[in-house]
N, C-alpha and C positions, 0 to 999 in steps of 0.2 A: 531665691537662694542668695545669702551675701555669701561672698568670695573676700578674698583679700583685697582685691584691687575698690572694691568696691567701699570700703573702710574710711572716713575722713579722719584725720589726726585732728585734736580740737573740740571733736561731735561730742556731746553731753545726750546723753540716756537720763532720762528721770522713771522710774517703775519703781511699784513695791506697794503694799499696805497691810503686812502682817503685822497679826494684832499676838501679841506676847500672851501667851495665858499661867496662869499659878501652877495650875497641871504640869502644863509641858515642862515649864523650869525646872519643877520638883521630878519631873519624870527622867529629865537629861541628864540631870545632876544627878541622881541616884544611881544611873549609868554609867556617868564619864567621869563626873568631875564632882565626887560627895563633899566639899568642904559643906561645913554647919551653914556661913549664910546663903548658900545656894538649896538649901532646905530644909530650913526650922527658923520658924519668926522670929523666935524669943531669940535664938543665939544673933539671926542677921539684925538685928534689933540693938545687940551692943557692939559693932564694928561700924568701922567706917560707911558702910555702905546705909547703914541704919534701919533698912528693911530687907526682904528677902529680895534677890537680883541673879538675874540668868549670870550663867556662866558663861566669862566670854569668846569661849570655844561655843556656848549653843549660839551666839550672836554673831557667830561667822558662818556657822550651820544656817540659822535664818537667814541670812544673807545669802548664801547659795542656792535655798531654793529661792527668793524673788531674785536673782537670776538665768536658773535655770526656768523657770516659768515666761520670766521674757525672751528668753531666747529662741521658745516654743511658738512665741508671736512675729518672732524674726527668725525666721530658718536660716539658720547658719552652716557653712560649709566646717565646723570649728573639727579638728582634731584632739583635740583636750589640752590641757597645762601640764609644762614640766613642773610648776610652783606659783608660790605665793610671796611677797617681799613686805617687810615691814607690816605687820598686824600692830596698828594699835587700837586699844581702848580708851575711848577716852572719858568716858561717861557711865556710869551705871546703865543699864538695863531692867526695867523693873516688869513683875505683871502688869497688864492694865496700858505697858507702852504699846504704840502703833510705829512701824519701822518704814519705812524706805530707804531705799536707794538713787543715787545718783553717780552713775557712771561716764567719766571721760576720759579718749582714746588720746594717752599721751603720748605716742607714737607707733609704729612699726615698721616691720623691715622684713624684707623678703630674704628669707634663708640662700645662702651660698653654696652649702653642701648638698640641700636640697629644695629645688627651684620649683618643685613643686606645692613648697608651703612656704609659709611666712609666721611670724610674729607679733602680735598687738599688744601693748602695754598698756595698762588701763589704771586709773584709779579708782577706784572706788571709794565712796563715800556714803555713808548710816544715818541717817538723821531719821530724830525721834517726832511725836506729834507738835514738841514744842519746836521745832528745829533743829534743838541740840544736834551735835553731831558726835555719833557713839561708838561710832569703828570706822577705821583710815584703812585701806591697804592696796598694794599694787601689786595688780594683778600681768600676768603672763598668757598670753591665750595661741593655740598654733589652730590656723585656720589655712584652707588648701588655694591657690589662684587660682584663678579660672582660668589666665594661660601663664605654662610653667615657663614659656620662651621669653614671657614678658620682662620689661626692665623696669 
């Protein structure tokens, strides 16, 4: 079980190899986020993006599950997130891309009011098969100490 105390500030996680598929795109976007180029060629075909591309709510959705799947290979003491800071996109997302992640703990801190959790700040960071990098954000995670007397 990781605890808090147990957390290096600095530590880099590398996980992840979801593979984007046409389906899913089309299926999320038909749910959450219907603009034309999140599903219909011919429209994502004349914008910016130039072909059909996830919506960048489902590439923060992928991102959480190659998350939550590692953290299933690291048992974590976590308590969940108050939030999320700074979502950007930086890159298209297409079918056919392969995602990762790489995660570093930019700091945390042991709660005050309560001593029996703490705080982890994380970065995250998206990169595609070519490297590109497709989604930034930092994240917030409350995880329990293993002793709440600790300093």
């Amino acid at each position: 079980m990781l605890y808090f105390e147990d957390v290096v500030v600095g530590e880099t996680q590398r996980f992840g190899a979801y593979e984007v598929t046409r389906d899913e795109v089309v299926d999320f976007a038909s749910r959450y986020d219907p603009q034309a180029f999140h599903l219909d060629d011919e429209a994502a075909a004349k914008t910016y993006f130039g072909r059909l591309s996830a919506s960048g709510w489902h590439t923060c959705a992928m991102t959480m599950r190659m998350m939550v799947d590692n953290m299933k290979n690291h048992e974590q003491a976590g308590l969940g997130s108050p939030g999320v800071d700074e979502i950007r996109w930086l890159t298209p997302v297409y079918p056919g891309d392969t995602l990762r992640v790489e995660l570093t703990t930019a700091d945390k801190r042991r709660s005050r009011s309560k001593p029996e959790m703490g705080s982890i700040f994380g970065l995250v960071e998206v990169f595609n098969q070519h490297d590109t990098k497709v989604l930034t954000m930092k994240t917030i995670g409350l995880i329990r100490c293993r002793d709440p007397q600790g300093a």
